[in-house]
C-alpha positions as CSV (number, residue, x, y, z in Angstrom):
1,X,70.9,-4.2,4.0
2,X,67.0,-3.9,3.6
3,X,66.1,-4.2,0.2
4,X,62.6,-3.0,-1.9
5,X,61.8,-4.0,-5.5
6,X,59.6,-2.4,-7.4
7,X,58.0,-4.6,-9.6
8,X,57.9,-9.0,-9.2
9,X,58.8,-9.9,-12.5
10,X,61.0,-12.4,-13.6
11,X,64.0,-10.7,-12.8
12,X,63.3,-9.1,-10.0
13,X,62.7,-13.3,-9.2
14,X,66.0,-14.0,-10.3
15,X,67.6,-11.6,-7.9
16,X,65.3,-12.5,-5.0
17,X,66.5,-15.9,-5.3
18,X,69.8,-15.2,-6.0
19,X,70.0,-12.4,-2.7
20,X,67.9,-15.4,-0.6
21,X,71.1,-18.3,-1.6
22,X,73.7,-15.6,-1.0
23,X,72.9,-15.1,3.1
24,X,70.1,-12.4,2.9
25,X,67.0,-12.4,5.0
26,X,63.6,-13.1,3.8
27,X,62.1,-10.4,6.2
28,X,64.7,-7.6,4.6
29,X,63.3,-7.9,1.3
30,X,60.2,-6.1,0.4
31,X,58.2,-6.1,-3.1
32,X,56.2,-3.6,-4.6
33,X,53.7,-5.2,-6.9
34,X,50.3,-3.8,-8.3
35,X,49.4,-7.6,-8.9
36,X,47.6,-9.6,-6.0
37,X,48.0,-13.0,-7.9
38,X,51.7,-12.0,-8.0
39,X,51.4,-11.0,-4.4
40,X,50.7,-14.2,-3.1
41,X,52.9,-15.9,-5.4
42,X,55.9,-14.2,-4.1
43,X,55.2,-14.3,-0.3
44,X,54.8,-18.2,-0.8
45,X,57.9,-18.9,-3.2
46,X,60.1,-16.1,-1.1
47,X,58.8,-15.4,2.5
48,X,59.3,-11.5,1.5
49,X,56.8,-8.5,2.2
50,X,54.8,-7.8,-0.6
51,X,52.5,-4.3,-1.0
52,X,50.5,-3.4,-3.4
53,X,51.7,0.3,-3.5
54,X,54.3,2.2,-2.1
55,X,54.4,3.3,1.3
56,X,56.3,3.8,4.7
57,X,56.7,0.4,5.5
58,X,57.7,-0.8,2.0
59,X,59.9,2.2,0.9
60,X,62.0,1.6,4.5
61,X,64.8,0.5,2.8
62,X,68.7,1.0,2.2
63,X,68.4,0.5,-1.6
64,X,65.2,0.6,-3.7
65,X,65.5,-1.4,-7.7
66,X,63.2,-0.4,-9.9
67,X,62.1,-3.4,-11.6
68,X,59.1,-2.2,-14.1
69,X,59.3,-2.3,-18.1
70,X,60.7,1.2,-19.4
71,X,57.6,1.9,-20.7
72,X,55.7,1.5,-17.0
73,X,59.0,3.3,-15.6
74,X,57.6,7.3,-15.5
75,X,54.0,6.1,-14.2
76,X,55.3,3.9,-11.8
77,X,58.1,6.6,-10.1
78,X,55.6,8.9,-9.2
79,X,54.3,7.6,-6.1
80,X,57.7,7.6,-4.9
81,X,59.2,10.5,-4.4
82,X,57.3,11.1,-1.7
83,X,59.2,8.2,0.3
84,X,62.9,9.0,-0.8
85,X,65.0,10.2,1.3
86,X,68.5,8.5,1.5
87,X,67.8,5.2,-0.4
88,X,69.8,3.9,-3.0
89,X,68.2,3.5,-6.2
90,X,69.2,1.4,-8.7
91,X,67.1,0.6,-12.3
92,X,67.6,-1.6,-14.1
93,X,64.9,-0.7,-17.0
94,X,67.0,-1.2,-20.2
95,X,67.5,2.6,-22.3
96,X,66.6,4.3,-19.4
97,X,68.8,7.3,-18.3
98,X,69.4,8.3,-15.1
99,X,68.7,12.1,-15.7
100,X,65.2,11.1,-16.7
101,X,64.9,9.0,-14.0
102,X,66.0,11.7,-11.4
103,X,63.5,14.0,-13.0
104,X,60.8,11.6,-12.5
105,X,62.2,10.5,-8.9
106,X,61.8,14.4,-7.8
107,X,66.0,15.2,-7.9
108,X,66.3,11.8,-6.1
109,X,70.6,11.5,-6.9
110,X,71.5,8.6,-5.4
111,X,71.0,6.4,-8.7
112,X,72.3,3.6,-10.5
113,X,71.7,2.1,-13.7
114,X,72.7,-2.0,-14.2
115,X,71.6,-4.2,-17.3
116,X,71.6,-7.8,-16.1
117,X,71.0,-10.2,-19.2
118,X,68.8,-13.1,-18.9
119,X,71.2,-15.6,-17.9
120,X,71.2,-14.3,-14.5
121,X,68.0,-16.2,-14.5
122,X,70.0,-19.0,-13.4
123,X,72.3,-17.5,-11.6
124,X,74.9,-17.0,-14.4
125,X,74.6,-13.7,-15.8
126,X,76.8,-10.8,-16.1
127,X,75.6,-6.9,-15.1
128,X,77.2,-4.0,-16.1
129,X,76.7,-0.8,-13.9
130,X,77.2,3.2,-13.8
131,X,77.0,5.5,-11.2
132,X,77.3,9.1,-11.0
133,X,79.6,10.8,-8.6
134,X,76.9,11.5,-6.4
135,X,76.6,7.7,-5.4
136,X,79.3,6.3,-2.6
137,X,82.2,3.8,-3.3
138,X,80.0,2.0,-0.3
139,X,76.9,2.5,-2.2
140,X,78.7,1.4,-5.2
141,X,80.0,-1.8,-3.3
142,X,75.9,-2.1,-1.8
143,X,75.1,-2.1,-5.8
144,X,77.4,-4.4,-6.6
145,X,76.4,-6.9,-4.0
146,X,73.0,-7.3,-5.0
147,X,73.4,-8.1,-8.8
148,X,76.4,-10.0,-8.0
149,X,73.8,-12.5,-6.5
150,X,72.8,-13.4,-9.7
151,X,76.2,-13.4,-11.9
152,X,79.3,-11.2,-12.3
153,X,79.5,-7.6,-12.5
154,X,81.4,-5.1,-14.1
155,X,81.4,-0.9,-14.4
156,X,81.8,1.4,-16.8
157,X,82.9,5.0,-16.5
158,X,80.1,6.8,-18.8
159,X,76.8,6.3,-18.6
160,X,76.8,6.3,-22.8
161,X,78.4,2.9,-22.4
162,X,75.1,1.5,-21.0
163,X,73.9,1.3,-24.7
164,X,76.6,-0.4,-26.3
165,X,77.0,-3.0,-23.0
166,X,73.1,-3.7,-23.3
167,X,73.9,-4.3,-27.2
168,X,76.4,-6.5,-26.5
169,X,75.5,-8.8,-23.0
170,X,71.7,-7.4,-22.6
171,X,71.1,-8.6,-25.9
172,X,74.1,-10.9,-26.6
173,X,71.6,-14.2,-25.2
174,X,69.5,-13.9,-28.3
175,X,72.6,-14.2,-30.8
176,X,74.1,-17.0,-28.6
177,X,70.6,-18.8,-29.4
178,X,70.5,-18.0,-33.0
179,X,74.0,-19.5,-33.3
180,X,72.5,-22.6,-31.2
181,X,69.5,-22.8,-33.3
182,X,71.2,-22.6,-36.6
183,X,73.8,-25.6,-35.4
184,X,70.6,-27.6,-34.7
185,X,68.8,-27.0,-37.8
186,X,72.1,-27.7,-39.3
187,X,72.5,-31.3,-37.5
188,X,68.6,-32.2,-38.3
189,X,69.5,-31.8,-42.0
190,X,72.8,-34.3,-41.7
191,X,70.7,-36.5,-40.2
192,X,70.7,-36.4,-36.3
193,X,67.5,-36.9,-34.7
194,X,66.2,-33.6,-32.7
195,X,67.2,-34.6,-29.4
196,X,71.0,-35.5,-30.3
197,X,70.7,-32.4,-32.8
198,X,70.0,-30.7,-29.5
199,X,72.9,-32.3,-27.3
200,X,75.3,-31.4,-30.1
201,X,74.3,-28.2,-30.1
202,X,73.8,-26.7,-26.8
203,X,76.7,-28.5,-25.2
204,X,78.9,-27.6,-27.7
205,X,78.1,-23.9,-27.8
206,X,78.6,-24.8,-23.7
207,X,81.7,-25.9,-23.7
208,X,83.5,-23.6,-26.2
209,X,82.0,-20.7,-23.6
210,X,83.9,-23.0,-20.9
211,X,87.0,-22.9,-23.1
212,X,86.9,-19.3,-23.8
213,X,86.4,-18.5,-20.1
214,X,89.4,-20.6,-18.9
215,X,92.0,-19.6,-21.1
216,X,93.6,-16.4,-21.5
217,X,94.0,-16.4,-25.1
218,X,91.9,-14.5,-27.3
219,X,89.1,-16.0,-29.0
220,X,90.7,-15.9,-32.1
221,X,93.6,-17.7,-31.4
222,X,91.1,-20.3,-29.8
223,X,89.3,-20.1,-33.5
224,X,92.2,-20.3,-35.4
225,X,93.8,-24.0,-33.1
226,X,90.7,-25.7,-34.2
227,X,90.9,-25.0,-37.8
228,X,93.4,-27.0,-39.8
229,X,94.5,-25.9,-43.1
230,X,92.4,-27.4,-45.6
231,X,90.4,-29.3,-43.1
232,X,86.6,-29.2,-42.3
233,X,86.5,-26.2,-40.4
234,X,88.3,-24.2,-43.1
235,X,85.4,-25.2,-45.4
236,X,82.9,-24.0,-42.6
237,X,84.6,-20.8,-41.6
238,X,85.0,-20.0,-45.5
239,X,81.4,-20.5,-46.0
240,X,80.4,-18.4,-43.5
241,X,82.6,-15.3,-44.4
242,X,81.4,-15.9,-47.6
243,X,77.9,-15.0,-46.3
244,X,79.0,-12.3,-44.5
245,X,78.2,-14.2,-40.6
246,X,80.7,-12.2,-38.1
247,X,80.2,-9.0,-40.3
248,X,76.4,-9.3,-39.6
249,X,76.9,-10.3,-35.9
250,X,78.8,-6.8,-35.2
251,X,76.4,-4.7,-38.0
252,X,73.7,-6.0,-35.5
253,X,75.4,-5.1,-32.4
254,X,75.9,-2.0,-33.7
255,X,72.7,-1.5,-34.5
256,X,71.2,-2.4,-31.1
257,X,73.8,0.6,-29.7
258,X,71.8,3.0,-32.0
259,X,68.2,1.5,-31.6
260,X,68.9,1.8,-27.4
261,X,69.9,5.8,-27.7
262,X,67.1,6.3,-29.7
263,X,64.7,4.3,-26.9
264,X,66.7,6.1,-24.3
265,X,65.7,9.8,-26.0
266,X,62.4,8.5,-26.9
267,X,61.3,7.3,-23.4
268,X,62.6,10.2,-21.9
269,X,60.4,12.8,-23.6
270,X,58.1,14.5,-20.8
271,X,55.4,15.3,-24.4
């Protein structure tokens, strides 16, 4: 499979990386980036084909992911349509829709919309993915290849879904860190020095993720083994209801859902 990215950011480095470790070739990789600096930077960390536009040689490819901001996205499709033919496109530009996309690729179909999270930055992040019917179970399969270099993957049947799954995983590393920087703030006040309020944080945050992803047991069970009646824990999880903490975790995720429709219809306004 020959492989273009349009864009070299940091994720688009992530899945370089990731598609380099997994088996694929260096010389099937090709990146489109406006950036000479990043250019060169590329070529020498990766041994793939960089271009400054696109063209012939750069848009030869099975499967083409659009790696720009959402912002960039319209501007950056324009220049090629021109080269599509039976590639396999796949953004993943977070709000995007893949009508507004088609639009902008000239009617270009063969689309798929993923939403890694930042995790897959080392290699441990999950991607959720839609296709329309237009796209092939192989193309699916092609799609699923190449962000499962850099995590797991998972699909949903509606397109809509892509807003709540970016509110929940695309976004769900910044609450993880909240929670990791509120446990260290909470260890520097009982004393710990920063680097063991640190250690106590992150690796326990760590291995309660380990614990959850082992066992088949819901997290609430899990919850509920570590907390003895009348124990510490009670007294924590009692404070923290009483300040309203998992109500405001899912008012926010909730909130995300609605602040990525409205990007989504925002975005994709030709005016």
């Amino acid at each position: 499979m020959k492989i273009a990215f349009l864009g070299g950011g940091n994720m688009a480095k992530a899945l370089i990386g990731g598609l380099l470790k997994t088996g694929f070739d260096a010389a099937d990789i090709a990146v489109i980036e406006v950036d000479a600096e990043g250019r060169d930077k590329l070529e020498q960390a990766y041994g793939v084909r960089c271009y400054p536009a696109p063209d012939a040689a750069a848009m030869a490819c099975d499967a083409l992911l659009l790696a720009v901001k959402p912002q960039q996205m319209r501007q950056a499709c324009a220049p090629l349509a021109p080269y599509l033919e039976q590639q396999l496109v796949i953004s993943i530009a977070a709000g995007l829709r893949l009508a507004d996309l088609r639009r902008w690729l000239g009617g270009h179909a063969k689309l798929v919309r993923a939403m890694p999270n930042t995790p897959a930055l080392i290699g441990a992040g999950v991607t959720g993915l839609y296709a329309p019917p237009a796209v092939s179970a192989d193309e699916r399969a092609g799609a699923e290849r190449i962000l499962q270099a850099v995590g797991s993957t998972l699909w949903v049947a509606d397109e809509a879904q892509m807003d709540a799954l970016t509110a929940v995983s695309g976004s769900g590393p910044a609450y993880a860190f909240l929670f990791i920087e509120a446990l260290q703030q909470a260890a520097a006040e009982l004393g710990f020095p920063p680097g063991q309020a640190r250690q106590l944080s992150v690796e326990t945050a760590l291995g309660a993720a380990k614990l959850a992803a082992q066992s088949d047991e819901p997290a609430s069970v899990l919850r509920e083994r570590v907390t003895s009646k009348g124990g510490t824990t009670e007294a924590a999880l009692r404070a923290m209801a009483g300040r309203g903490v998992k109500d405001g975790i899912v008012a926010g995720i909730l909130a995300a859902d609605a602040r990525g429709r409205a990007l989504g219809e925002l975005l994709g306004k030709d005016a």
